[in-house]
N, C-alpha and C positions, 0 to 999 in steps of 0.2 A: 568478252575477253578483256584482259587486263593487261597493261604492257606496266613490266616492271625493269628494275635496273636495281644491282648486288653492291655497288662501289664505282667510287670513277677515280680517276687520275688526283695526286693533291698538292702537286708541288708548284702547279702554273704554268700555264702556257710557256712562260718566257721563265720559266724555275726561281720563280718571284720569291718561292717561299725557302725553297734552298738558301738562295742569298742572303735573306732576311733571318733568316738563323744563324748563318758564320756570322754576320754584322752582329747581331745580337750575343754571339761568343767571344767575341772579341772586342766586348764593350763600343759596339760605332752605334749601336741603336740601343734607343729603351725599349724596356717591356711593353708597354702601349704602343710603340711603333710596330713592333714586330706583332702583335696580335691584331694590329689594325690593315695589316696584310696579309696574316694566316686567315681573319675572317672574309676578306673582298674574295683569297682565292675561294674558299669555300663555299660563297655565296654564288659565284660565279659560276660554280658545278652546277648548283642547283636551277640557277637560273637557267644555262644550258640544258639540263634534262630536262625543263618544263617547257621551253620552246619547242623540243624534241616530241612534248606531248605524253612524257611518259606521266603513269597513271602512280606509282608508290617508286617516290622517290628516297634514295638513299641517304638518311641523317648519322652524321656521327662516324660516316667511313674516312672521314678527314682526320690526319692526326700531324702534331708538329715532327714527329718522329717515327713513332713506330705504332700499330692496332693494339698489338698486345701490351707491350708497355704501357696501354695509355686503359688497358684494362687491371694491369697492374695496380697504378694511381687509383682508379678508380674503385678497387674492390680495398684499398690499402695494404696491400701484399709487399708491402715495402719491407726490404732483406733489415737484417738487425744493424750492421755497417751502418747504413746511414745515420739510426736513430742520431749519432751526435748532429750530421749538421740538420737534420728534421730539427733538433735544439734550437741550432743559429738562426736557420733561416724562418722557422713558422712559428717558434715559444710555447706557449699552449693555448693556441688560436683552435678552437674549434671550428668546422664547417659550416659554412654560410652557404646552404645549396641557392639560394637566391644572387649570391655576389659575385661580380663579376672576377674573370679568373687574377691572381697576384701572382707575382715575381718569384715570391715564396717556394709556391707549390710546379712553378715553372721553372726555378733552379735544380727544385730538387728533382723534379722530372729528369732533365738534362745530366742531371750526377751521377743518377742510376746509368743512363745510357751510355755515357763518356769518361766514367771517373771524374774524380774532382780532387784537385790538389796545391789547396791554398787556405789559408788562414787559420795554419798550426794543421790541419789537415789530411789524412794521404787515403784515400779510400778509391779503389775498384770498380770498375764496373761492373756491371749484370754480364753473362754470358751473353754469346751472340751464335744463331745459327741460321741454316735454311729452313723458307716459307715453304714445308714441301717439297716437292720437284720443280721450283722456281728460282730466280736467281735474285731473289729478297730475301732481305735475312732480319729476324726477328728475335728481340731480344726475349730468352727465356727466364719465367717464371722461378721463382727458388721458393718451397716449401720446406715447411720444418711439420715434426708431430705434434708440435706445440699449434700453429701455425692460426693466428684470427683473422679475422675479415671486418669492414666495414664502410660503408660510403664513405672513399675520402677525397674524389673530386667529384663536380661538378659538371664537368662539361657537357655531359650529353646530354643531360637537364638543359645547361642555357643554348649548346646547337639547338635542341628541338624547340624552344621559345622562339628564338630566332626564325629558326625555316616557316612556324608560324605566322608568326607576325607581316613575312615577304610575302604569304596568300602561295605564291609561285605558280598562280593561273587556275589554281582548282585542284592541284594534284597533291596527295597526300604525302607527307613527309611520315616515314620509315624510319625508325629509330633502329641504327645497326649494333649488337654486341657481341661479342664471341659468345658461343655458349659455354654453361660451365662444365659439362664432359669437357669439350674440346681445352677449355682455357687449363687445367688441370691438366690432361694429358702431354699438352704442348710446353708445361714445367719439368723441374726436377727437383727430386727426394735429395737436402741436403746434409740431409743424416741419415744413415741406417736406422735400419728396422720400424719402418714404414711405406704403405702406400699412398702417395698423394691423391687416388682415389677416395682414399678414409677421410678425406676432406672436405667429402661431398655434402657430409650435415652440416656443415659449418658456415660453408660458403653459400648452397640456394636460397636461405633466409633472407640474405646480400641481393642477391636478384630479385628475390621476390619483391623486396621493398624497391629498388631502382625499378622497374614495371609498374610498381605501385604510383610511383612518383610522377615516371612518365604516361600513364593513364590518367591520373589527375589533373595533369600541364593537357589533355586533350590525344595521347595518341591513341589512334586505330587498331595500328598494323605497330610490330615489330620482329625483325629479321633475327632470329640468332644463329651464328655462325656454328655449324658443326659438323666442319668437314670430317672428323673422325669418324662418321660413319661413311665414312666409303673409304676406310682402312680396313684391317685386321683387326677383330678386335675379339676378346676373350668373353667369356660368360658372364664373369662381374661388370664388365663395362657394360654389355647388354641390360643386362638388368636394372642397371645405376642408369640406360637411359631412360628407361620404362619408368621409374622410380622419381625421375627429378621432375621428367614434365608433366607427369602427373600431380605432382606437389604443386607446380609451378598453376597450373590445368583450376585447382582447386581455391587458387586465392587470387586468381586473375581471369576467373573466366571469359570474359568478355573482352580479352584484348587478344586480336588476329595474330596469332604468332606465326612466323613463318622460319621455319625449320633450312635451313640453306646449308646443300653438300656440293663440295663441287672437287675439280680433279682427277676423279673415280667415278664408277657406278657402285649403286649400293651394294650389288649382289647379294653376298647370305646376310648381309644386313638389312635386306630389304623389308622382312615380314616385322623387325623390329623397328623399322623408322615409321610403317606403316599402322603401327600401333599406337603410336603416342597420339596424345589428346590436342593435337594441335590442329592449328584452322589450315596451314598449307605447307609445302615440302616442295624445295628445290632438286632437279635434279641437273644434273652435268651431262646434256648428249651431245656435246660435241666429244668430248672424251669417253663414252660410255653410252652409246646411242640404243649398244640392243638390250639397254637396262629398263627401257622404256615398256616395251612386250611383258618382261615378267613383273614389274610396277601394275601394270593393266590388268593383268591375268589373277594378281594378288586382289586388287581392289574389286575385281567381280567375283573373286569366289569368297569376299571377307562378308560375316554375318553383318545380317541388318544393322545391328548394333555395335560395330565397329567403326574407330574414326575414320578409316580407309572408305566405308562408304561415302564420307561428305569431303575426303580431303581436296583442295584444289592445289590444281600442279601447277608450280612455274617448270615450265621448260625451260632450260638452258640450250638454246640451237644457235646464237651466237656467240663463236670464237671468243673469249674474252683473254686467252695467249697469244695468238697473232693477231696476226695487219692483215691477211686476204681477207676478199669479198666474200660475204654470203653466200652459198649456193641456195638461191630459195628453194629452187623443186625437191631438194634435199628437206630443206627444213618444212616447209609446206606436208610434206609426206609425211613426216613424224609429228607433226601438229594437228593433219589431219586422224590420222591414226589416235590419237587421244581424244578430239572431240569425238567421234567417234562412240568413244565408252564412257567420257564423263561429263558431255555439251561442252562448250563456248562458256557458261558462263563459272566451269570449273576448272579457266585455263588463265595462265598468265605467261608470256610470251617473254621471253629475259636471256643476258648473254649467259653464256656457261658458268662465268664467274664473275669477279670484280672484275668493273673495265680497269683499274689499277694498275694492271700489267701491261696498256697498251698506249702508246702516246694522246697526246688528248685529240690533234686536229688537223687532219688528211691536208684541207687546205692552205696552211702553211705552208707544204711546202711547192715549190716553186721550180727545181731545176729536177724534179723525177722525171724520166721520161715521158711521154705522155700515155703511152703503152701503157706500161708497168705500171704507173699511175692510177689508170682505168681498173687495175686488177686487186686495188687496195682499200681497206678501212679503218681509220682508226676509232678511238672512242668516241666523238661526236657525231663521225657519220654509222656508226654503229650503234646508237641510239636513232638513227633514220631510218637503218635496217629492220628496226623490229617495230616501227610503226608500219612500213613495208610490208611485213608479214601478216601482221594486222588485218591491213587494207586487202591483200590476196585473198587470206581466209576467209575474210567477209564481201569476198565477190571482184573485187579491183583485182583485173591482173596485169595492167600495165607495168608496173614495175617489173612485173615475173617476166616478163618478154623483154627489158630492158636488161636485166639481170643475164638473162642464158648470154645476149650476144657477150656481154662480158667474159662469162666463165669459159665461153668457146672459145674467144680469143686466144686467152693463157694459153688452153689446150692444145691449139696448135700451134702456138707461136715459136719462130727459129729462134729464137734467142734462150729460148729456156732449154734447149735440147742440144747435147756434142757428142754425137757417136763416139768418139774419140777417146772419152773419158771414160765412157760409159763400157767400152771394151776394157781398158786397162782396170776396170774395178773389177769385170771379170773375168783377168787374167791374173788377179793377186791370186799366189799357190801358199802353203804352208812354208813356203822358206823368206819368205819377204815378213813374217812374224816373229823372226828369232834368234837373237843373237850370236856369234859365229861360237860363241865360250861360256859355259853357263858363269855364275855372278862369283864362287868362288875363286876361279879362274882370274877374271877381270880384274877382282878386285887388288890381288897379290898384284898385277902387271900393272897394276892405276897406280897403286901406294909406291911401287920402285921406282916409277917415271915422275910422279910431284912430290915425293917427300912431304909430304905435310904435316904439322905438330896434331901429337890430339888435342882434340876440342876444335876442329878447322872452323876458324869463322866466316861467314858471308852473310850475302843480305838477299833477299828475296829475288830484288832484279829493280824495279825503278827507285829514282831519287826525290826528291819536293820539284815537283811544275812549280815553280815562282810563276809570278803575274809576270815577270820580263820573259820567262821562257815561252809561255801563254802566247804573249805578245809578238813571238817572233812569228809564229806560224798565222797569227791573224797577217800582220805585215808581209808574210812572202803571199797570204789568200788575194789580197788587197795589190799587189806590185808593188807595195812600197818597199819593197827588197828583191834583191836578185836574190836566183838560184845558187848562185855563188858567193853572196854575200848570207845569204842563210845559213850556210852548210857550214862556213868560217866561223859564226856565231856558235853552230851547233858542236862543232871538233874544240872551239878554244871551251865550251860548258863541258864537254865529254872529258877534255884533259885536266881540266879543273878539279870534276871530281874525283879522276884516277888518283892526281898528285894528293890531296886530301885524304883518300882509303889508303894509300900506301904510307903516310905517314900515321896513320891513327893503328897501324899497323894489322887490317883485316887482312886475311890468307888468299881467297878468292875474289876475286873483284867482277866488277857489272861496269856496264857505260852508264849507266845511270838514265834510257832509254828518254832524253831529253827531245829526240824527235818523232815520239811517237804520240798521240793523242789520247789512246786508251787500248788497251791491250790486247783487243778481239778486234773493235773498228780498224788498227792500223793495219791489219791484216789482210782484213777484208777489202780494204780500199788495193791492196798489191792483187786480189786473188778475180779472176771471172766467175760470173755467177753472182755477184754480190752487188747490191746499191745501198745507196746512203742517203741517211735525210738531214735536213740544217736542225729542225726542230721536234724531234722525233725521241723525246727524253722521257725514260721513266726511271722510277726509284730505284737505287743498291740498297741503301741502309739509310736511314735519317737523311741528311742533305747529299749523299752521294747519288746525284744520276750519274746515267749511263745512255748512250747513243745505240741500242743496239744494232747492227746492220741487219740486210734484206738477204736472203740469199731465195732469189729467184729462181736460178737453173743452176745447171751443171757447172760441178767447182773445178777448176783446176790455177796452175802456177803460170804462167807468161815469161815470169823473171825473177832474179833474188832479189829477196824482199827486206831481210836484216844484213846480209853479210857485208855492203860496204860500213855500216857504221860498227859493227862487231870487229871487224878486221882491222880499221883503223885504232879500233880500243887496242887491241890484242899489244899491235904495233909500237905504242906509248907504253907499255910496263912490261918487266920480266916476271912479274907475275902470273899467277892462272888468269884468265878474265873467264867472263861464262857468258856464253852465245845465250840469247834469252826468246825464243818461240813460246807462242800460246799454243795446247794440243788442241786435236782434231774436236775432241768431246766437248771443252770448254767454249771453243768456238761454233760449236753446233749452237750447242744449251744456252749461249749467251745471243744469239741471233734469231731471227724472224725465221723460221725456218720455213721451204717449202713445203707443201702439204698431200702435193701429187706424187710423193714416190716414199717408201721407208724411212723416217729417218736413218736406220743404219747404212742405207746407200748413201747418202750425202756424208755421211760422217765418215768411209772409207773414203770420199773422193777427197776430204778435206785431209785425210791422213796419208793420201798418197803426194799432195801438195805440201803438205810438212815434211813428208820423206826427202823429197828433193831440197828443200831449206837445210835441213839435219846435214845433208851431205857434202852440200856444198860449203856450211860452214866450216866440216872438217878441214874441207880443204884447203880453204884458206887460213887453216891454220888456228884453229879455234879447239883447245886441248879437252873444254868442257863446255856443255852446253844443254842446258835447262828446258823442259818442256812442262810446260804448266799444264794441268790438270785442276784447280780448283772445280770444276764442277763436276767430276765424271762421279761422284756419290749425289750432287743435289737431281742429278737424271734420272737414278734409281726409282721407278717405277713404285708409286704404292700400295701394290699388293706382293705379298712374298712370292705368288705363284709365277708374277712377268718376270722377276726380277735375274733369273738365269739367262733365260732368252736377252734383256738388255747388258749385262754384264760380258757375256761372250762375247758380244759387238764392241762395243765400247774397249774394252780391253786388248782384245785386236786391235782395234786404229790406233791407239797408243803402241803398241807393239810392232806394228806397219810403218807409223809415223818416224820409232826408236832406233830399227833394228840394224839398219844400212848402215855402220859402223865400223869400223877397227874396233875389238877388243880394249886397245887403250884409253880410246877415248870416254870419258868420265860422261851417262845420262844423268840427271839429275832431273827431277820432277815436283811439283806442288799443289799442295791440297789446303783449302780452310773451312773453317766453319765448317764439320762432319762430323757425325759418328761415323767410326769406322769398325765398331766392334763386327757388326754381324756382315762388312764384306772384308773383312781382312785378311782371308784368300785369295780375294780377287784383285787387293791392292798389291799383293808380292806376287803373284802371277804375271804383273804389269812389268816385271824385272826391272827397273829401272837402280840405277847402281846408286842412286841416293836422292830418299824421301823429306822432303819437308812439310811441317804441320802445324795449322794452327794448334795449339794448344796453352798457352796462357792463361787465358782468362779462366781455365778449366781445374789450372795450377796442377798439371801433370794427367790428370784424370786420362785422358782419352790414350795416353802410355800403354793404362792396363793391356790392351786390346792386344798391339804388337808384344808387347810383353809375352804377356798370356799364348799367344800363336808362335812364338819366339821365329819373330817377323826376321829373317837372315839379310838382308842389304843395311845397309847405311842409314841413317833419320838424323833430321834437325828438329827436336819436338821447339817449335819458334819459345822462346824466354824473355819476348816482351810484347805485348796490347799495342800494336801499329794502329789503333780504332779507336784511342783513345788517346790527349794530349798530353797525359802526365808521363814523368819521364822516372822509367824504376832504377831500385839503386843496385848497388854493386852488389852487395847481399843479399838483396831479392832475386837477382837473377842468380846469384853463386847457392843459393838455396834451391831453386827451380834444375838448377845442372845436379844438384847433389842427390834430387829425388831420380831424376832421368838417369844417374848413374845407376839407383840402386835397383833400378829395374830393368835397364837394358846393358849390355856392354859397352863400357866407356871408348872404349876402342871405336867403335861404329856411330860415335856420337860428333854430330854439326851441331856449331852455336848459330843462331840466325832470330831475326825477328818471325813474326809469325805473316806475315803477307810483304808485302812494299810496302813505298814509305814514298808514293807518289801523291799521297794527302795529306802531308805531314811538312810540319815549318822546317824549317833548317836548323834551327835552337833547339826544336826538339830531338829532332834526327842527328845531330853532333852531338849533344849530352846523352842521348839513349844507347847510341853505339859505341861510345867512347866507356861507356861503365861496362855494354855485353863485352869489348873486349877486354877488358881490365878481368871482368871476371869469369872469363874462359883462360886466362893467364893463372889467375887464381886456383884453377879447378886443373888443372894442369900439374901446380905446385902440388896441391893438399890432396886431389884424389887420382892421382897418378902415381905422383913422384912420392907421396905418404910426407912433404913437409907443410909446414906451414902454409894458412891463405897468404 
């Protein structure tokens, strides 16, 4: 048997590499400095999985930014936009696959990602969405009919030199790529009348030769990513997989491809993954455990002559979404169950998916219980895990006997269980879902009570964490400030930037949530059920981490958790302010969640915990008040058929979370990075009395949807890139409001950015909102009032 590993963590123990990229954007470092720590963390990985003893380790799942983007660069699928500053910055430098990486091809990498807007310059960034059902977001591909390919970086040529050269104990360096089904699917057609599948002659050539290259340099084994098969997927995709890796099959024979789906189980795409000409096939049982049964069942009744007879399976039995412990007897039984049908020496042992999703290292932290602690793994000692399994399979059961007292413990333990809770989720009836008036109602009795002009403007809900606001909460961590001396600092930042929105003249105002840390964590630190780590960081997007929290046991409320600094904002203006909660879903989806009960259980206890925030803001006096959702579509389940069953649940806790109300009071809710075309039933089923959406970077596109379903509440389709530094002008956004009129009713239209602006400078964040309101004033005059911008 073989112990393998899909990806690990890339940002650094200590987010070495996050940091090293803002410095590097903001001119504190050079390009050499920053790549002379993008490579230490990288090495570091590797060195960590060879101690770990794994047998094919992962080259090339390192990136400064984002996998796909960095397969973008690499296949040269660069959008036509940049061609000018491709101009400035590379001239007509051809590729030097031997030279180490420049500036050049690293600016322009970053431009794609962030826009870039400087030296006569104004260009756009690449779209951005979700990894999946994950809470990483990846920047998307843009195709055209025209659309060519070609090797135009380097790096996973000079990664695999490198991992060479380190020996890393004997263990084979893995050379990782998306595949190109999957890279192709995971784009978009940026013209009509085409399929970016038709791109599929274009681009294998492109692979073949990258394989070629890396066979040359000495690889073995390489992984391609294609989790599309354990989607939906249509008869041409089937066919076009059959089709490439056989092509791929026929000029590279001799290099071990391993085929990696994770996510999903293959189901009715099983007979087809089992067909391709490849040396081995990952599958996902920690999410799709009884995919394994008809995997086996195919491989013994497939003819002599079929790949399935020799293919070797990596299992996925380690978690590679959460932080709990192994249950070996669990994974031992389905491990055994394979060798079984194909020996020991047709098995590879591997977590579900990229450890990427899970912080790098258990023993960091320091102040977890010791309990809760005992019931945890993260990505280093989850590479310990599966040399563990290993050692069982081949006869050692000590571990396994060390292991049960673990998972017993959880089992029983008082801390993870509250009757309490656990009665009031089943005592929520059909009237704790539903507001006392439906939306047309509300809304006549909203619009009488705030007057508001059309085009209301607001902003998402947080302001720029400066490094002195940062600093206060280290200082009150530390003593070196009272609780009273914190709260003075936090009331005179809250009033600061009331007096500021009030005169830039926005409609609805925010406190600009300056005491809060991150928008799921500050929640969880008020709510039971929950723990936190010091060092427990993995990727949002490029250098945004995230602390996800622990939610161990049963949730519920103790105490208000927003309403003294909501209440205080309200207090300082006559204006509207907006009470600003995270929903139930967002906080599920963005946390470690338990594993021992539904998630839809925990996600009503967290919504009956929001229900009581929702109300008590009322009361004190809070006239509107915003409930975030950004994730409740990245949950959405990858196959069409779960996707009812999650939707019902989901939609509920928001509606639980919502409905405890007066009619007057104004919900307001948030979504980014989504397609919403195919749930946009289930987003206005959420009733919420006014929707906001990312939509910029998309320049109206994702409209069609609500359009199209002629979506009845309120939306702010967001009219500017909070993801990106550049700051857009007044006619860019008065353009952006003018396509949003001509598809939905002006009447129902919020001007707003498209998320926060709690990673964003103050320079930028003043010039960006001072132009959306100028031209929501504009859009007022010309497409209201029929005069002049």
């Amino acid at each position: 048997m073989l112990k393998g590993n899909l990806g690990y963590p890339r940002v650094g123990v200590q987010r070495q590499l996050k940091k090293a990229c803002e410095q590097y954007w903001s001119s504190k470092i050079s390009h050499d400095e920053l790549m002379k720590v993008a490579i230490n963390v990288e090495e570091e990985g590797w060195q960590t999985q060879a101690k770990a003893h794994i047998d094919l380790i992962p080259i090339n799942d390192f990136s400064l930014y984002d996998q796909v983007l960095d397969m973008v660069l690499l296949l040269g699928a660069i959008p036509h936009r940049y061609k000018p500053l491709m101009a400035t910055l590379r001239g007509s430098k051809d590729l030097d696959l031997e030279a180490p990486a420049d500036s050049a091809s690293t600016d322009l990498y970053f431009a794609m990602a962030r826009g870039y807007q400087k030296n006569g310059l104004d260009i756009t960034p690449m779209e951005m969405t979700k990894w999946f059902d994950t809470n990483y977001h990846y920047i998307v591909p843009e195709f055209t009919a025209s659309q060519s390919f070609q090797i135009f970086s380097n790096h996973v040529l000079r990664a695999f030199s490198r991992a060479k050269e380190l020996n890393l104990g004997g263990a084979t360096p893995k050379p990782v790529l998306i595949g190109p089904l999957s890279f192709l699917l995971l784009g978009k057609e940026k013209e009509e009348g085409f399929d970016r599948l038709d791109l599929v002659s274009k681009l294998v050539p492109v692979y073949i030769q990258i394989l070629m290259e890396l066979q040359k340099r000495g690889a073995v084994w390489v992984q391609l990513d294609e989790p599309y098969l354990a989607l939906d997927l249509n008869a041409k995709a089937k066919q076009l997989f059959n089709q490439v890796y056989s092509e791929i099959h026929s000029k590279v024979p001799e290099l071990k491809i391993l085929i990696a789906t994770y996510f999903d189980g293959l189901a009715d795409n099983s007979a087809t993954a089992l067909s391709l000409p490849v040396t081995a096939l990952h599958l996902d049982l920690v999410r799709s455990p009884q995919q394994l049964d008809a995997v086996l069942v195919l491989i013994q009744q497939a003819p002599q002559t079929s790949p399935a007879r020799n293919v070797i399976l990596s299992l996925g039995v380690i978690d590679g979404r959460n932080v709990w412990k192994n249950d070996y007897k669990k994974s031992c039984e389905l491990l055994q169950k394979a060798v079984a049908v194909v020996g020991k020496e047709r098995i590879v042992i591997s977590p579900s998916c990229s450890l990427f999703h899970v912080p790098f290292d258990l023993d960091f932290e320091t102040d977890i219980p010791k309990e809760t602690k005992g019931w945890m793994a993260f990505a280093k000692q989850k590479l310990l895990e599966i040399s563990d399994l290993h050692d069982i399979i081949s006869g050692n059961e000590e571990a396994l006997h060390e292991n049960r007292k673990a998972i017993e413990s959880r089992n029983r333990s008082e801390i993870v269980h509250n009757p309490l809770v656990k009665k009031r989720v089943v005592e929520i009836g059909p009237g704790d879902a539903v507001r006392k008036s439906p939306f047309s109602v509300r809304q006549k009795l909203q619009r009488e009570r705030f007057s508001l002009p059309h085009f209301p403007t607001t902003t998402i809900g947080s302001f720029p964490q400066t490094t002195d606001i940062r600093q206060l909460r280290a200082k009150l961590r530390k003593g070196e400030l009272t609780q009273e001396q914190y709260e003075a600092a936090i009331e005179k930042a809250t009033t600061d930037v009331i007096r500021w929105q009030e005169e830039l003249g926005l409609d609805v105002l925010v406190h600009g949530e300056f005491e809060r840390n991150d928008m799921v964590e500050y929640f969880g630190e008020a709510l039971n059920g929950f723990l936190f780590t010091k060092n427990g960081w993995v990727t949002s997007y490029g250098s945004r981490c995230v602390k996800p929290p622990v939610i161990y046991g049963d949730v519920h409320r103790p105490n208000d958790m927003t309403v003294r600094w909501s209440a205080y904002a309200q207090l300082q203006t006559t204006k509207l302010m907006k009470g600003m909660l995270t929903g139930p879903v967002t906080i599920l989806q963005w946390s470690f969640v338990r594993d021992d009960q539904p998630r839809s259980n925990t996600a009503l206890q967290i919504a009956l915990a929001i229900r009581d925030e929702v109300i008590a803001l009322e009361s004190a006096g809070l006239k509107v008040i915003q409930i975030d959702e950004p994730a409740i579509r990245e949950g959405l389940p990858l196959r069409q058929r779960d996707w009812e069953q999650y939707l019902d649940w989901a939609v509920k806790a928001f509606r639980i979370a919502s409905s405890g109300v007066l009619d007057t009071t104004q919900i307001h809710t948030h979504m980014c990075y989504s397609e919403f075309n195919d749930i946009i039933e289930h987003i206005a089923s959420m009733d919420a009395d006014v929707i906001t959406i990312e939509n910029s970077r998309s320049q109206m596109e994702l409209l069609q949807a609500f359009a199209q379903f002629k979506y009845p509440n309120e939306i702010g389709p967001g009219v500017y890139d909070i993801h990106s530094p550049r700051v857009p002008s007044i006619d860019e956004i008065l353009e952006l409001l003018t396509r949003a009129s001509a598809i939905l009713p002006p009447e129902n239209i919020w001007v707003n950015p498209d998320c926060g602006l709690k990673t964003r400078s103050w320079e930028e964040t003043k010039a960006s909102l001072s132009n959306m309101v100028e031209a929501a004033r504009r859009a007022r005059n010309f497409l209201i009032k029929g005069t002049g911008a």
